[in-house]
KEVO-594428 format. One record per residue (C-alpha): residue number from 1; residue in three letters; x, y, z. Coordinates in steps of 0.1 Angstrom, whole numbers, plus 2048, in hexadecimal, padded with zeros to 3 digits. Layout:
<atoms>
  num  residu    u    v    w
  NUM     ALA    X    Y    Z
...
</atoms>
This chain:
<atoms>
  num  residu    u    v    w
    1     UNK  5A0  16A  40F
    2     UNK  5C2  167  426
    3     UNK  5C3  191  424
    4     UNK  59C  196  42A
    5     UNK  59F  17A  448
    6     UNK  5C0  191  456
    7     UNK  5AC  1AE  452
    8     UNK  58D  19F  45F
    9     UNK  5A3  198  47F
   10     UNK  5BD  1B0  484
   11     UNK  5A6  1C5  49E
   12     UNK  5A7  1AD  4B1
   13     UNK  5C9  1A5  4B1
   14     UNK  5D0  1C5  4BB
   15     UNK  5BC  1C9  4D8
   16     UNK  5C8  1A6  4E1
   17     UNK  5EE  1B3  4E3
   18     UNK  5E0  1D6  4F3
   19     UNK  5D3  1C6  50E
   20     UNK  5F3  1B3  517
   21     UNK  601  1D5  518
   22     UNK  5E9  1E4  52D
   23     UNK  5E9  1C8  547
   24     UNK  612  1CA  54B
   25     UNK  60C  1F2  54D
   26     UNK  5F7  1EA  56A
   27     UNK  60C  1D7  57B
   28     UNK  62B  1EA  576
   29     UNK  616  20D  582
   30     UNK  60B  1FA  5A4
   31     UNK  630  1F4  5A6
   32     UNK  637  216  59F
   33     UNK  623  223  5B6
   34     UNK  62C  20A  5D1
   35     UNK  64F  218  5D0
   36     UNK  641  240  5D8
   37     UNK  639  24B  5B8
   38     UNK  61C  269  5B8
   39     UNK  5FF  25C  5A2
   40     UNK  5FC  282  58B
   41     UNK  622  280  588
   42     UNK  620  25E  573
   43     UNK  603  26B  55E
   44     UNK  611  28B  555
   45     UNK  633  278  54E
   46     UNK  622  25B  53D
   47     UNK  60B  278  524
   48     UNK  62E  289  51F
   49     UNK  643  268  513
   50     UNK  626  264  4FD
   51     UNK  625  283  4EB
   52     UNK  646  280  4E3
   53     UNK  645  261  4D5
   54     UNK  625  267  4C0
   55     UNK  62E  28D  4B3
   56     UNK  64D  284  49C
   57     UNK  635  265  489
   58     UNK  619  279  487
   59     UNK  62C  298  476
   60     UNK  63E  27F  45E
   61     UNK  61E  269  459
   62     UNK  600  282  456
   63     UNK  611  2A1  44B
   64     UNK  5FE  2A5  428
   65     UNK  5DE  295  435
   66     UNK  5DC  2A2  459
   67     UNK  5B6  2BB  458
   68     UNK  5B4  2DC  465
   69     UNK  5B4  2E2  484
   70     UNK  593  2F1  48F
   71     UNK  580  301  4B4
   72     UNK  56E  2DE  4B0
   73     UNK  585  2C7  4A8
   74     UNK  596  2DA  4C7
   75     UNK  57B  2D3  4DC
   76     UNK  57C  2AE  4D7
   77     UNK  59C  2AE  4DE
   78     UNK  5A0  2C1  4FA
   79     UNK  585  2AB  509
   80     UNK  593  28A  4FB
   81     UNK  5B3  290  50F
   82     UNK  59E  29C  52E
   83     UNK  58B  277  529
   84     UNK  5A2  25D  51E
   85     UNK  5C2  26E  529
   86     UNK  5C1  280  548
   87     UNK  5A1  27A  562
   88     UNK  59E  254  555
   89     UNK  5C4  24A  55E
   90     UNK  5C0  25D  57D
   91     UNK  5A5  250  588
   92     UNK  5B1  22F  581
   93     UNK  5D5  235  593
   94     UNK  5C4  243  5AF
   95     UNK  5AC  223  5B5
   96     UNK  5CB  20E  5AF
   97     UNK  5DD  220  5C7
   98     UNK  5C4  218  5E2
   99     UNK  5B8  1F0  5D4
  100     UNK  5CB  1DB  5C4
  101     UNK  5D6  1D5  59F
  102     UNK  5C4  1B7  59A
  103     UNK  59F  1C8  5A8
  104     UNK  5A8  1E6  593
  105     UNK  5A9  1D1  575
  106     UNK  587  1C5  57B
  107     UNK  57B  1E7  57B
  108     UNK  587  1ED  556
  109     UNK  56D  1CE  54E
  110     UNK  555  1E6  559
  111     UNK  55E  1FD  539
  112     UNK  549  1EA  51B
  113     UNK  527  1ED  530
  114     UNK  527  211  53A
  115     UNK  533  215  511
  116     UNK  518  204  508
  117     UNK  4FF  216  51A
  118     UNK  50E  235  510
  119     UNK  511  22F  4EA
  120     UNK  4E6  226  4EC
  121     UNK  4D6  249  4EE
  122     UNK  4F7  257  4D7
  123     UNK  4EA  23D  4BA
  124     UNK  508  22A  4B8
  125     UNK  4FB  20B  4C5
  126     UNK  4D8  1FE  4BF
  127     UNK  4C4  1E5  4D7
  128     UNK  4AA  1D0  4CD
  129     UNK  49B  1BD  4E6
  130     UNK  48E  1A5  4CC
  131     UNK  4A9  198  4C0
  132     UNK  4C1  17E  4D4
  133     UNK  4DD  19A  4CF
  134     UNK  4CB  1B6  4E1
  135     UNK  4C1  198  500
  136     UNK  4E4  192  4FD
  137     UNK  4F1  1B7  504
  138     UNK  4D1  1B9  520
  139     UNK  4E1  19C  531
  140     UNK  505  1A0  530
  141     UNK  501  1C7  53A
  142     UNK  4EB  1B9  557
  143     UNK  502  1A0  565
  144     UNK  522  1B3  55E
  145     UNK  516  1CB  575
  146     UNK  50E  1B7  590
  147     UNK  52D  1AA  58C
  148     UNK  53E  1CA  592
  149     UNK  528  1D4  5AD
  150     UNK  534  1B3  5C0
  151     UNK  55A  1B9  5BA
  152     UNK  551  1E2  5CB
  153     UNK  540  1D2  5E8
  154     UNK  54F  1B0  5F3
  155     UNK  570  1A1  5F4
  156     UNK  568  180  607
  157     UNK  582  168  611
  158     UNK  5A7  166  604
  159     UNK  5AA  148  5E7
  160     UNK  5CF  146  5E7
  161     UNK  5E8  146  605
  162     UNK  5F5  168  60D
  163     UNK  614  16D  60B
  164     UNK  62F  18C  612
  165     UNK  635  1A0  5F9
  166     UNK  659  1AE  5EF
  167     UNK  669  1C9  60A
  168     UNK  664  1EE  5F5
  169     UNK  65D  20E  5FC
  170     UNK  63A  214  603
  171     UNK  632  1EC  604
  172     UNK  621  1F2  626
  173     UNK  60A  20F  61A
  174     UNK  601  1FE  5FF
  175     UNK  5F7  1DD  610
  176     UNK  5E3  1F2  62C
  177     UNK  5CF  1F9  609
  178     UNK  5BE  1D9  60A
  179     UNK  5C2  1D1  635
  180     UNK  5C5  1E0  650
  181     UNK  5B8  200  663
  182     UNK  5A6  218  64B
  183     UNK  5A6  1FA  632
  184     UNK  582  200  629
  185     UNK  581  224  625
  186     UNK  59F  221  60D
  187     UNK  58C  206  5F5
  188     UNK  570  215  5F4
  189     UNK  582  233  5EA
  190     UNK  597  221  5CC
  191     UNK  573  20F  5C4
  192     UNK  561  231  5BB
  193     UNK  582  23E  5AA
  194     UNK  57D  223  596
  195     UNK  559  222  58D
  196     UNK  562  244  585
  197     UNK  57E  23E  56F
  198     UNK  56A  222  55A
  199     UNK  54F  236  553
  200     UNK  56A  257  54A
  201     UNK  576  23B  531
  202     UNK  55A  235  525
  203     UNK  551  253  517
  204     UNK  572  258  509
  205     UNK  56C  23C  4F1
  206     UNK  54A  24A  4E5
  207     UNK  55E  26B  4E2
  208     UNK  57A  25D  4CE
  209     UNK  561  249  4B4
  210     UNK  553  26F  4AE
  211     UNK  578  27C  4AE
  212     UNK  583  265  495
  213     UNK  568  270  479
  214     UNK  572  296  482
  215     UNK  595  293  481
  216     UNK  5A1  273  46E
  217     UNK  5C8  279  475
  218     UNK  5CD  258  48D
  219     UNK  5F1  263  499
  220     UNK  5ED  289  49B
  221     UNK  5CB  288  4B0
  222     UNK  5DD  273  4CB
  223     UNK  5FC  285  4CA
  224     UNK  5E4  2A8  4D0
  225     UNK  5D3  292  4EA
  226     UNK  5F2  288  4FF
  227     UNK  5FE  2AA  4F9
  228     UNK  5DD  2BA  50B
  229     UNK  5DA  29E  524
  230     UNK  603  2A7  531
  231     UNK  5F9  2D1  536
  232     UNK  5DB  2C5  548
  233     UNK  5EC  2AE  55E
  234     UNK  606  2C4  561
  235     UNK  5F4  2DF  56C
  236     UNK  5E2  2C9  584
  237     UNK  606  2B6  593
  238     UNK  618  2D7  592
  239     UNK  5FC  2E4  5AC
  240     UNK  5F6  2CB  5C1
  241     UNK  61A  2B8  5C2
  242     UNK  62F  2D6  5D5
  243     UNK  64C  2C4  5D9
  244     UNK  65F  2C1  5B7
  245     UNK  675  2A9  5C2
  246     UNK  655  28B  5BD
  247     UNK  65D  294  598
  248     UNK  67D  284  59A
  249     UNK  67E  25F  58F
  250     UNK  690  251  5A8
  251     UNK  692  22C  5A0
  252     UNK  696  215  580
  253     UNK  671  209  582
  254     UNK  664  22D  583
  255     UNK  67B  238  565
  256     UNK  66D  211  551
  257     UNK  64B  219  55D
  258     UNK  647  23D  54E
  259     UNK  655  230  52E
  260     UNK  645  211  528
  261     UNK  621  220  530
  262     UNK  629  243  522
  263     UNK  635  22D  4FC
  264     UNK  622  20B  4FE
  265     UNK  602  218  515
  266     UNK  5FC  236  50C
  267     UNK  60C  23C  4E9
  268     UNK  608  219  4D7
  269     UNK  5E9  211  4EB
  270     UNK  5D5  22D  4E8
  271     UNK  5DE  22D  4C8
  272     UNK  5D5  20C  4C4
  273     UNK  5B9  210  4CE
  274     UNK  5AD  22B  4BD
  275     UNK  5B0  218  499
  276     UNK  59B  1FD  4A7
  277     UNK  580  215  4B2
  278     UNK  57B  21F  48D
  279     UNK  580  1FD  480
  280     UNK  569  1EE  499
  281     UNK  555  209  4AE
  282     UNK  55A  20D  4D3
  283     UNK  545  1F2  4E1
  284     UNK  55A  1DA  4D0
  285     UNK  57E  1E7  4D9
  286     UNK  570  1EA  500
  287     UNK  563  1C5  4FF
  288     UNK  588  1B9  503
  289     UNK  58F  1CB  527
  290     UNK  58C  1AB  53E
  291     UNK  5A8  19A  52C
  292     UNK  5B8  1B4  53D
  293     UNK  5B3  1A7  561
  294     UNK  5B8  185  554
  295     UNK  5DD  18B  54E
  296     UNK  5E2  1A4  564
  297     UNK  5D6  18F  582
  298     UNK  5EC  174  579
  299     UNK  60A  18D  577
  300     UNK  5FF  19D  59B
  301     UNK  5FC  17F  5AD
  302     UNK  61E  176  5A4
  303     UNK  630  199  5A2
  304     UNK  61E  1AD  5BC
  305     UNK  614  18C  5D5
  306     UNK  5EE  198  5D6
  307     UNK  5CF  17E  5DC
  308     UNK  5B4  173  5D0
  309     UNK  595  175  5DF
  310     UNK  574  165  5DE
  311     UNK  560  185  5D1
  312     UNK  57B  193  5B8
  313     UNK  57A  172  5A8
  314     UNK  552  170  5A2
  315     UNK  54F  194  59C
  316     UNK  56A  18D  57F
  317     UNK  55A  170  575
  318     UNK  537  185  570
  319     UNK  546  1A1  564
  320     UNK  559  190  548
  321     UNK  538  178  53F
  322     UNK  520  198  53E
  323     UNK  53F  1A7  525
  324     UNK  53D  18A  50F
  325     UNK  51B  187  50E
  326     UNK  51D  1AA  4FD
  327     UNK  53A  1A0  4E8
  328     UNK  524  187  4D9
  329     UNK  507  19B  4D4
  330     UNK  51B  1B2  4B8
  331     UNK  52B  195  4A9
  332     UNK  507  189  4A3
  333     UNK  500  1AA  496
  334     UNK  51B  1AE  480
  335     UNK  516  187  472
  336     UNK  4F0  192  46A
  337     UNK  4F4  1B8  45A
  338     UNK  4EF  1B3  438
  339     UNK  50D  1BC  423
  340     UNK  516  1DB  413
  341     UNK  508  1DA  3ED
  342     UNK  520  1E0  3D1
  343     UNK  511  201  3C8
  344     UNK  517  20F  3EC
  345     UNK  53D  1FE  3E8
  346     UNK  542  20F  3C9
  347     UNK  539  22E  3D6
  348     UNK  54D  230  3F1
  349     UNK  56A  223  3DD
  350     UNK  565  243  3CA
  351     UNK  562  25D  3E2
  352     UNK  585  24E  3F4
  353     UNK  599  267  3D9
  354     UNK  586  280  3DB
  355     UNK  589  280  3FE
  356     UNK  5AA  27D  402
  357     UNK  5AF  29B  3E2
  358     UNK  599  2B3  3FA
  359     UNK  5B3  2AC  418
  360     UNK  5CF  2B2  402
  361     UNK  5BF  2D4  3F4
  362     UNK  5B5  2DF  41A
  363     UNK  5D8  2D8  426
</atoms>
């Protein structure tokens, strides 16, 4: 019972500690970025740190069970990295760049809804409107909307005392973000970035949960992902960043940034990520997004002396209540599918070798 109850929770574990991850990756990138730092020069840096972190474990680890490399499996690939790795994170940076952590954040929540409408007409999520589950996902994809829609479009007044932020380079640029001259035209900039972004992410999950049944080699697939995801943005840096001298870390919280989200964001997390997908599906690994802002707006308010206003907090709160709503709905469905019968569990227990004896014979 203790191993099946481990088992039974360990997805969610992870996802609970990747989120922690993510939220400090955010903060330290609006740092980053605060202090000059190009926003395709972090990605492609961040994509490089984690190929070489992931290549070496996923030689040693999948050498003798690693599949063939086919034009499909390719394909996925090449558009997995385009996805998850390259136009997500810079669409993200870039709406960071131009809001604030804390509103990019609430974004993210955004994630689980457009994946749910995405994984309907693809047949990996069903809705039935006459059961309290499908209500459920109705309502919480309604009113997590709306609560998105109110974080793009109002700001209201300031909840917490404003005060000034540390001196750094690029402080001032990247206060006129949220005030000041332009100010709107620059949020409503970030705010289509990163509608953009979530919905980009979105469709990498549903392309991952594909992925995953094509090419079942967890460490190599990410490696080959980061791998793709650094030529593209290398490609794209190298031809719009001119000046080679923006590749130069300058400071120690560029060189701690680029590592950190490069081995724990993109490496571990992705990664992470990734094994809850085919333990859980996509629906279920999104669901866990807003504890993102929830820890990340703590850390920012502190760290990076930004406030809270009136609209980010409701959005939030209707975002994160439509996102639960969802979450609920599958753990009603999972507690009411019936469970597996002991033919089907016998079968599958022996097709496992014979599986794994066809890998062996096609490597």
């Amino acid at each position: 019972m203790g191993r099946y109850a481990w088992g039974d929770w360990k997805p969610t574990a992870t996802m609970l500690s990747v989120v922690v991850v993510f939220a400090v990756l955010n903060t330290l990138t609006k740092m980053a970025f605060n202090q000059g730092m190009h926003t395709s020069v972090l990605i492609t840096l961040r994509q490089l740190t984690a190929f070489l972190f992931l290549a070496p474990i996923a030689y040693y680890r999948e050498r003798k069970t690693r599949p063939k490399m086919t034009l499909e499996i390719f394909v996925y690939l090449f558009f997995s990295a385009v996805l998850g790795a390259s136009l997500t994170q810079w669409l993200f940076f870039v709406g960071l760049r131009y809001t604030t952590a804390t509103f990019a954040c609430a974004f993210i929540n955004m994630t689980p809804m457009f994946t749910f409408l995405v994984a309907l007409p693809f047949g990996m999520e069903k809705l039935d409107l006459k059961t309290g589950a499908g209500i459920a996902k109705v309502i919480g994809t309604t009113v997590g909307f709306t609560g998105a829609i109110l974080l793009a479009l109002y700001q209201g007044p300031s909840l917490t005392k404003p005060s000034p932020p540390p001196a750094a380079p690029g402080a001032a640029m990247a206060a006129a973000a949220g005030h000041g001259g332009g100010a709107h035209h620059q949020w409503a900039i970030g705010s289509v970035a990163l509608l953009a972004g979530a919905a980009c992410w979105s469709f990498w999950f549903i392309l991952q949960s594909r992925l995953g049944k094509k090419y079942p080699a967890l460490y190599s697939g990410n490696a080959l992902m980061f791998l793709l995801s650094f030529l593209q943005m290398a490609a794209v840096g190298l031809a719009t960043e001119r000046d080679l001298s923006v590749w130069i870390l300058r400071t120690k919280l560029q060189i701690i940034t680029v590592l950190f989200v490069g081995v724990m964001g993109s490496g571990v997390g992705f990664l992470a990520m990734s094994w809850c997908i085919e333990q859980r599906g996509p629906v279920f690994t999104t669901a866990f997004t807003p504890l993102i802002q929830l820890i990340a707006g703590a850390i920012n308010v502190v760290a990076l002396h930004e406030q809270l206003h009136v609209g980010s907090a409701l959005g939030s709160a209707l975002v994160i209540a439509g996102l639960y709503f969802v979450l609920w709905a599958k753990t009603k469905e999972a507690s009411d599918a019936p469970p597996p019968s002991s033919s089907n569990i016998n079968a599958l227990d022996q097709e496992k070798p014979k599986q794994a004896t066809q890998q062996r014979e096609d490597v």
